[in-house]
Residue, then its C-alpha position, 0 to 999 in steps of 0.5 A: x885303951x891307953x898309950x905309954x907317953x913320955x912325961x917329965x916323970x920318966x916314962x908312964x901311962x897316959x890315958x889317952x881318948x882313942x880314935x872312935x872306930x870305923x865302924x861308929x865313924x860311919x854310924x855318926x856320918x850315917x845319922x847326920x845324913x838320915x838327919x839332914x834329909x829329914x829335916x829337908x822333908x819337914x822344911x817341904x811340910x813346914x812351908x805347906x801348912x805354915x801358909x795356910x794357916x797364915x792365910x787370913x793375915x796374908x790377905x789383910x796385909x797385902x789387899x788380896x781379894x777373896x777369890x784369889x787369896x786362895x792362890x797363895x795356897x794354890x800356887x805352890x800346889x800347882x808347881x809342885x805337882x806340876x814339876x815333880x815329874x821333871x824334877x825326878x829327870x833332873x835327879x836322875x839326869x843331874x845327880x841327887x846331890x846337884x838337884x837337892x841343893x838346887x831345890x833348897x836354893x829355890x827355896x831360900x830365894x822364893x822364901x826371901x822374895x816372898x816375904x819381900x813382896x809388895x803386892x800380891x802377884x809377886x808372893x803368887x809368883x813366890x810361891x811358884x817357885x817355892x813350888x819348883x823347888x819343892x818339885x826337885x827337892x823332894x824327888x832327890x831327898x827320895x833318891x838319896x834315902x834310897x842310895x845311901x842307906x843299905x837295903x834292908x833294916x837301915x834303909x827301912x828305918x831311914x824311910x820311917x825317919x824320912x816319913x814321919x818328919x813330913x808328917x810331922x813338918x804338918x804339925x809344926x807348919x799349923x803350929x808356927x803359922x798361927x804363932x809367927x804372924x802374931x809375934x812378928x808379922x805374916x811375913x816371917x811365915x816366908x823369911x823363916x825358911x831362909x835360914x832353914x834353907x841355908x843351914x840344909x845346903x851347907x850341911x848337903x855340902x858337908x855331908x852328901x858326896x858329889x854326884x858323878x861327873x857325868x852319866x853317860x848315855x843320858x840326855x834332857x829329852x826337851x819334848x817328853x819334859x815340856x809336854x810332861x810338865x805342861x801337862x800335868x800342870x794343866x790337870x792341877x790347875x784344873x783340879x785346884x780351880x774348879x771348886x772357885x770357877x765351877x767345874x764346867x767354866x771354861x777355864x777349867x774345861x780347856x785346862x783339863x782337856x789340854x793336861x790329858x792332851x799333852x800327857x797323851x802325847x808325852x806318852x806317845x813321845x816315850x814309846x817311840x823312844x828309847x827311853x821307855x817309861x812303860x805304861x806305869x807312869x800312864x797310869x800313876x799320873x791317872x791314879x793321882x787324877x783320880x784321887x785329885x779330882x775325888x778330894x777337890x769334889x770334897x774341897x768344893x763344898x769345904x775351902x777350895x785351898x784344901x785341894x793342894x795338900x791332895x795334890x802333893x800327897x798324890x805327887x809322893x806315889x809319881x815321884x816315887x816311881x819317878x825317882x826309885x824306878x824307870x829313868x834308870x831302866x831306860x838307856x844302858 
């Protein structure tokens, strides 16, 4: 398509770029999307195996002893599972965007803090919070794969995109963490997700658009998160230190049975509220229990590290619930 200009030759033709379509407009805003929730996905399985496969360096440089440089691993994998179900609430409660940029935010933050520690219970208490992070993270980049692709075909394919980064977020995080701390320390293992971090929020900024102002009829229901994520935290812990402290040690005993009790009473909490869960959240968190407690049986005669990618994997089945489905049945 060309537009008639006037030239200094008189009147003639100029060829002239015209606007791209609406259509191929929303196509391109569609395809960055697509592209920025991947890359959020693969940050979350970069910073998994990355550590990992650091380990050996991290222990060195940071005097870990035997027995605990396993919680560097551990840590996160605790959080992560613990938190997941209060930051599938917070994405319903606070909007997907919000709890997205906030779980990147944790993440930088934790990244720089971890890679600044001097000691090794501030890297524990940095791969903590990387854990929360990744805990409302990953719940929102569901949620937004979720709304803003059309159901069919293209949220179909946005799911494909979305998973297939995660998977490959594992390949790449063994790849770099054998890489980074030859070239330039074990510390660059954590400064590298700074960057990473910021360069997501900037663009969640640009690309997401702001989540409503308010969702009415929703409130933070502090008894049902605190005994939510208390709960489940206990059954990880449980689950992560029992290949190091024996199964029957008392720690991991008093663990397990205060996580089942707590989860009992979040499930009593729910019923006798109007914000009803139904008996599916029950059974996703005893599923992924399940199939924890069967892995970390493998894991204890293996490497006790190994328990925490199970951990996450079952965390995908709860968030998904989570973050597809039963917040936004509740209260209308």
């Amino acid at each position: 398509m060309t537009t008639t200009l006037e030239t200094a030759a008189g009147t003639g033709p100029a060829a002239v770029p015209a606007p791209a379509p609406a259509p191929a407009r929303r196509a391109a805003a569609s395809a960055a999307t697509l592209a920025l929730l991947a890359f959020a996905q693969l940050i979350i399985s970069v910073d998994y195996n990355i550590v990992y496969v650091a380990l050996p360096e991290i222990g060195g440089g940071l005097g870990f002893s035997a027995q605990h440089l396993q919680w560097v691993i551990s840590a996160y994998a605790v959080a992560f599972g613990g938190f997941l179900l209060l930051g599938g609430r917070a994405c319903d409660l606070f909007g997907p965007r919000r709890t997205f940029v906030l779980g990147l935010s944790l993440y930088g933050v934790s990244s720089l803090a971890g890679g600044l520690a001097t000691g090794p219970g501030l890297l524990i208490a940095a791969r903590a919070v990387q854990g929360v992070g990744g805990a409302f993270l990953f719940p929102a980049t569901l949620t937004l794969v979720g709304t803003l692709f059309a159901e069919g075909r293209e949220r179909n394919r946005a799911y494909s995109v979305w998973g297939a980064a995660g998977g490959s977020g594992l390949i790449v995080g063994a790849l770099l963490g054998g890489v980074l701390p030859q070239l330039l320390g074990w510390r660059s293992v954590l400064y590298v997700n700074v960057p990473l971090a910021l360069i997501a929020v900037v663009a969640a900024v640009r690309l997401i658009a702001p989540d409503t102002a308010e969702r009415a009829g929703r409130r933070i229901d502090l008894p049902g998160a605190l005994t939510s994520t208390l709960g489940v935290t206990g059954l990880v812990f449980a689950l992560v230190q029992g290949p190091e402290s024996g199964w029957l040690s008392a720690t991991v005993v008093l663990s397990a049975a205060a996580g089942a009790a707590l989860l009992g009473a979040f499930l009593l909490i729910m019923a006798s509220t109007a914000q009803q869960v139904g008996g599916a959240v029950g059974l996703a968190v005893l599923v992924g229990v399940a199939g924890l407690g069967e892995h970390a049986s493998a894991a204890a005669t293996a490497d006790a590290a190994r328990t925490a990618l199970f951990v996450a994997t079952a965390g995908i089945a709860l968030t998904a619930l989570v973050a597809l489905g039963f917040p936004r049945r509740a209260q209308r």
